[in-house]
C-alpha positions in Angstrom: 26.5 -0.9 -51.6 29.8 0.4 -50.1 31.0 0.0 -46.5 29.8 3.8 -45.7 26.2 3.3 -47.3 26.1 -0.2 -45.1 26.9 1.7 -41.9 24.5 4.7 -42.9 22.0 1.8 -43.4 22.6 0.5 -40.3 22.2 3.8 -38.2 18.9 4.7 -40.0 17.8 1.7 -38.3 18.5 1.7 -34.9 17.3 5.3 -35.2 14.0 3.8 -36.1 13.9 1.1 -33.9 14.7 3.2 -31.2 12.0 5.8 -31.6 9.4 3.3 -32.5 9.9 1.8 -28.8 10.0 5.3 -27.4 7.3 7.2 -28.8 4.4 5.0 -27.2 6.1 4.4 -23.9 6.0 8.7 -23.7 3.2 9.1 -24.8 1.4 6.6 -22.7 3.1 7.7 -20.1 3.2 11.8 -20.3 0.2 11.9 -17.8 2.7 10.4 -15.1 5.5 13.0 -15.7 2.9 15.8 -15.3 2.1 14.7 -11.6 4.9 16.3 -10.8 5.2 20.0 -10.4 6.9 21.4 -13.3 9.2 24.1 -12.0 9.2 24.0 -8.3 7.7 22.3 -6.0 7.8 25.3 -3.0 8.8 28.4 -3.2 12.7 28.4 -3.1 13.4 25.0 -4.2 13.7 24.7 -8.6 13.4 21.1 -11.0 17.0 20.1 -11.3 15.2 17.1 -13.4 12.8 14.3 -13.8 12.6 10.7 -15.0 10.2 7.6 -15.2 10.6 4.1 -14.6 8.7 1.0 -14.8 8.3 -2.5 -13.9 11.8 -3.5 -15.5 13.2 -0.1 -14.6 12.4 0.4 -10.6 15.5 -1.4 -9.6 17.6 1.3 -11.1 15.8 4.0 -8.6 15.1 2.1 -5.3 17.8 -1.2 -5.7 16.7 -3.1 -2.9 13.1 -2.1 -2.7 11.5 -2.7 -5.5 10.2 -6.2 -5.1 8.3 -4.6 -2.1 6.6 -2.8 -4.6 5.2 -5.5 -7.5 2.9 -7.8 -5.2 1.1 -4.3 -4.8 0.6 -3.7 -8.8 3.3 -1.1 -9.3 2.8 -0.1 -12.8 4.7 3.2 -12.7 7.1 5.4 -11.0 7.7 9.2 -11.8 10.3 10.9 -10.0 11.6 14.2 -10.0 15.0 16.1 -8.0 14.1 19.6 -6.8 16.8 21.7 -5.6 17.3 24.3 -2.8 18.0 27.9 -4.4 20.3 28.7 -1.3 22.3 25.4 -1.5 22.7 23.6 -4.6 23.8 20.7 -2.7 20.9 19.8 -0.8 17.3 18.6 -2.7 14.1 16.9 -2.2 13.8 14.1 -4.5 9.5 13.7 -4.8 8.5 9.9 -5.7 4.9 9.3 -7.0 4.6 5.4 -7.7 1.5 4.8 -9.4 -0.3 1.3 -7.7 -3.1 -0.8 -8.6 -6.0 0.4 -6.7 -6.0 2.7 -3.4 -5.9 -0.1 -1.2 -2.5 -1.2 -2.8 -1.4 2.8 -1.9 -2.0 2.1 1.0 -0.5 -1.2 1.4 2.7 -0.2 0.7 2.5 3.5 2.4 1.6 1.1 5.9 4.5 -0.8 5.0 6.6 2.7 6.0 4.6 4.5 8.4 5.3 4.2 12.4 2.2 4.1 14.9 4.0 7.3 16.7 4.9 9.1 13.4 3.8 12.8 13.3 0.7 13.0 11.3 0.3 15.2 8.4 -3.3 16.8 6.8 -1.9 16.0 3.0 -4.0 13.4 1.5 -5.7 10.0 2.4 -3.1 9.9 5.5 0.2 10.9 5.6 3.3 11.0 8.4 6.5 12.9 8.1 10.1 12.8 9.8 13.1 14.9 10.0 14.2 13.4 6.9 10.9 12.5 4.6 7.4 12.7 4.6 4.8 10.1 2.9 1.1 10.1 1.6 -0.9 8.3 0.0 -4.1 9.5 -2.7 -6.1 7.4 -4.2 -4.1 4.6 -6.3 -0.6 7.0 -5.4 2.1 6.5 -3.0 4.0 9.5 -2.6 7.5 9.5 -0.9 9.9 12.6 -0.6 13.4 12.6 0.9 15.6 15.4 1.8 19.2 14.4 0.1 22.7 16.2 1.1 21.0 17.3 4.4 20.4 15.6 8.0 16.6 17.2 7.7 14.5 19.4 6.4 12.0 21.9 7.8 8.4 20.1 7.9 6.5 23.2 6.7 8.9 23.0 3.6 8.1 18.9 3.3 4.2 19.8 3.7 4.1 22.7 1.2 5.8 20.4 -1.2 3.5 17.2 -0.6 0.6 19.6 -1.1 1.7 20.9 -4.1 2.0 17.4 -5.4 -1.3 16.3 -4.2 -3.0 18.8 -6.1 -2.1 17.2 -9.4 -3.2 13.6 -8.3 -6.5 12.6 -8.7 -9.0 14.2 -5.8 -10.1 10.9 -4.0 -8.6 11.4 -0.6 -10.8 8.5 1.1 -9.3 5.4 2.6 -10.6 2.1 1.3 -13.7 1.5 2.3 -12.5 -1.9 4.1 -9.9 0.8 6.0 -12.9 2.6 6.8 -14.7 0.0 8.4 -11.7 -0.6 10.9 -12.1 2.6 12.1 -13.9 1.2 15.4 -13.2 1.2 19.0 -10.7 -1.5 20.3 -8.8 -1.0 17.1 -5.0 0.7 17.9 -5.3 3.4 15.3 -2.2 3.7 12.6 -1.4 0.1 13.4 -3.1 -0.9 9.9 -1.5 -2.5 7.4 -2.6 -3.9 4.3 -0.4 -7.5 3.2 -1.0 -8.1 -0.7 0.3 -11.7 -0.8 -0.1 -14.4 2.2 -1.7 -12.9 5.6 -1.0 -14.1 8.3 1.9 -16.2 6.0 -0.8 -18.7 5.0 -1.5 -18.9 1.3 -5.2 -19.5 1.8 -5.5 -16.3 2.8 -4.4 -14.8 -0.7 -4.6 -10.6 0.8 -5.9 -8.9 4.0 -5.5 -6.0 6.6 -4.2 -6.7 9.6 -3.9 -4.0 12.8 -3.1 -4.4 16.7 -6.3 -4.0 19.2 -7.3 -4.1 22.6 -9.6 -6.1 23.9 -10.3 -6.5 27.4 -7.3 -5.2 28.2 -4.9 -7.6 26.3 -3.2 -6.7 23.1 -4.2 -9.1 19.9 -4.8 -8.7 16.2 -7.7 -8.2 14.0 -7.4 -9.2 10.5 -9.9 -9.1 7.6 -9.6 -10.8 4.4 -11.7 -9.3 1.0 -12.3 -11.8 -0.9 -13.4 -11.8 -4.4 -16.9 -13.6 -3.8 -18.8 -15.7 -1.3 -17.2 -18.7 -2.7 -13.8 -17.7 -2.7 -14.2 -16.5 1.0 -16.2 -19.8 1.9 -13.0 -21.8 0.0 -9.7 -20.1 2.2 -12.4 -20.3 5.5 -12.8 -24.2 5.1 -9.4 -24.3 4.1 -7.9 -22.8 7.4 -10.1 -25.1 9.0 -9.0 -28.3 6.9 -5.3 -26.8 8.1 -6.2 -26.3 11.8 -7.4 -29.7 12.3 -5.1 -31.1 11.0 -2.7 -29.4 12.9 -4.3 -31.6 15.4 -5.9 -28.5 17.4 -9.5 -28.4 18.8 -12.0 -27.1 16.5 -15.2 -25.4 17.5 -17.3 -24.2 14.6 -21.2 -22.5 15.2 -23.3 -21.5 12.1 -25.5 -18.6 12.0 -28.3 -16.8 10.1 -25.5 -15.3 7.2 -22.3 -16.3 9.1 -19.8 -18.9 10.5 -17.7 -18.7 13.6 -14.7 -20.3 14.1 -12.8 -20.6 17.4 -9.1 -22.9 17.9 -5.9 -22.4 19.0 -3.4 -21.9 16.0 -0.1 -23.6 15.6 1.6 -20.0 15.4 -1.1 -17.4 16.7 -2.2 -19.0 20.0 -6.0 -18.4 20.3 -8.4 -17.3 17.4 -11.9 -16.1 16.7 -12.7 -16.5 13.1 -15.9 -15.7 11.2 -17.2 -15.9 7.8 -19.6 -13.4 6.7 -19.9 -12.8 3.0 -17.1 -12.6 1.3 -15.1 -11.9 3.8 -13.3 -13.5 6.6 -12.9 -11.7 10.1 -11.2 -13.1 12.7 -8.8 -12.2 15.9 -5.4 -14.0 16.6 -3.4 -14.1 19.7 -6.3 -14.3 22.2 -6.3 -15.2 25.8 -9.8 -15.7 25.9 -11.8 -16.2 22.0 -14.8 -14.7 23.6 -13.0 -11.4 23.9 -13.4 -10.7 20.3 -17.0 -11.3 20.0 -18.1 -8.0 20.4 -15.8 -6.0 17.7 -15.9 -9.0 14.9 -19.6 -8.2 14.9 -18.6 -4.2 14.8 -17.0 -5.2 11.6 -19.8 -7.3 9.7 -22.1 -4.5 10.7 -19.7 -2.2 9.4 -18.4 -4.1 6.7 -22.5 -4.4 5.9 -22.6 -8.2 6.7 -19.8 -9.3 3.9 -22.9 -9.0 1.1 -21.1 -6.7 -1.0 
């Protein structure tokens, strides 16, 4: 064969090898791309263009942020620059990161959202700025920015999110664990759900955590799903093992279906912990333990006693 057949060879394939790896990653991923609206997303503003990234790709969008992202099961990001008929230099660039389950939408939307943020009516919650505004819907995070402008109308930033929400699937309810903290005493917007290490103790592998009130005094409320009664029982005794150990004063009290744990921790000051189920309920940064009674019961009841 001569040297031009060789490199002929040669091309035919990379050509190959390079469409083999593309054509499933498209394919699979097409339904992503189509979350996005195809020609504008409000009236006045047109698709400059639109891309996808993925696990080994995020970096190259949001250098800096991704690793925020992967404890929360980012699988898939699709992205898309819309720009302003009346000033090519300004856009809104619409994010729609696709997450492992609603909670983890959530968990990294909290990570962003401000307790004083204005609210917006675009799907399971979502808060908007001069600058951006975010939802979440279902397992999808949505972020938008303005770029080449100090701000943006919101009217404009809602007609856009809500054009974008109408592609994603139509499951606008929180979590059903989000739901349950929707109780008196709890600070509302304070919620945030941690994927990896509440509270920074490995035992407790996930959990929500938000600010409340109780009797006056500020504390925190966390609640930790666990995968089964075991599990649950496992980190529980675990955090006990660790408190002791710690050398603190240990008071435990068993129930019908539940265990109570109160102590003072190394790092949080007082806590009222219970077991119910599989989950784990409990109050840090307590003056008195006794103050927390009252809504950690709120919770089994509404969490319907940790049996699910």
């Amino acid at each position: 064969m001569n040297r031009m057949g060789v490199v002929s060879s040669i091309a035919v394939c990379i050509f190959f090898l390079i469409i083999h790896a593309w054509v499933p990653v498209s394919a699979a991923d097409g339904a992503m791309e189509n979350l996005l609206p195809a020609y504008g997303c409000v009236q006045g503003w047109t698709l400059k263009d639109k891309a996808l990234f993925d696990k080994d790709t995020l970096f190259d969008h949001i250098n800096g942020e991704a690793e925020l992202y992967f404890p929360y099961g980012f699988d898939m990001l699709a992205t898309a620059t819309y720009m302003n008929g009346n000033d090519s230099e300004v856009w809104i660039v619409a994010d729609v990161y696709r997450m492992a389950s609603p909670l983890d939408a959530f968990g990294i939307y909290s990570n962003y959202r401000k307790a004083d943020a204005p609210s917006v009516r675009v799907g399971a919650e979502g808060f908007v700025s001069s600058s951006q505004l975010m939802f979440y819907q279902d397992r999808y995070f949505v972020r938008l920015q303005v770029t080449g402008a100090t701000g943006l109308r919101q009217d404009v930033f809602l007609a856009c999110a809500q054009s974008v929400s109408e592609k994603l699937p139509s499951n606008a309810r929180p979590a059903g664990e989000l739901e349950a903290l929707n109780i008196p005493g709890i600070v509302p917007r304070t919620e945030r759900y941690i994927a990896k290490s509440l509270l920074g103790y490995a035992f407790f592998r996930r959990g929500i955590i938000a600010d409340a009130l109780l009797e006056g005094e500020r504390a925190q409320v966390f609640l930790v799903p666990e995968d089964s009664v075991s599990a649950a029982r496992e980190a529980f005794d675990r955090y006990h093992s660790y408190l002791k150990a710690e050398g603190e004063k240990v008071q435990l009290q068993e129930g019908r279906d539940y265990v109570t744990m109160v102590a003072v921790d190394p790092l949080y000051g007082g806590v009222f912990v219970e077991r119910s189920g599989r989950y784990i309920i409990g109050a840090v940064r307590l003056k008195e333990p006794s103050s927390a009674v009252k809504l950690i019961e709120q919770l089994r009841e509404r969490l319907g006693g940790g049996k699910s």
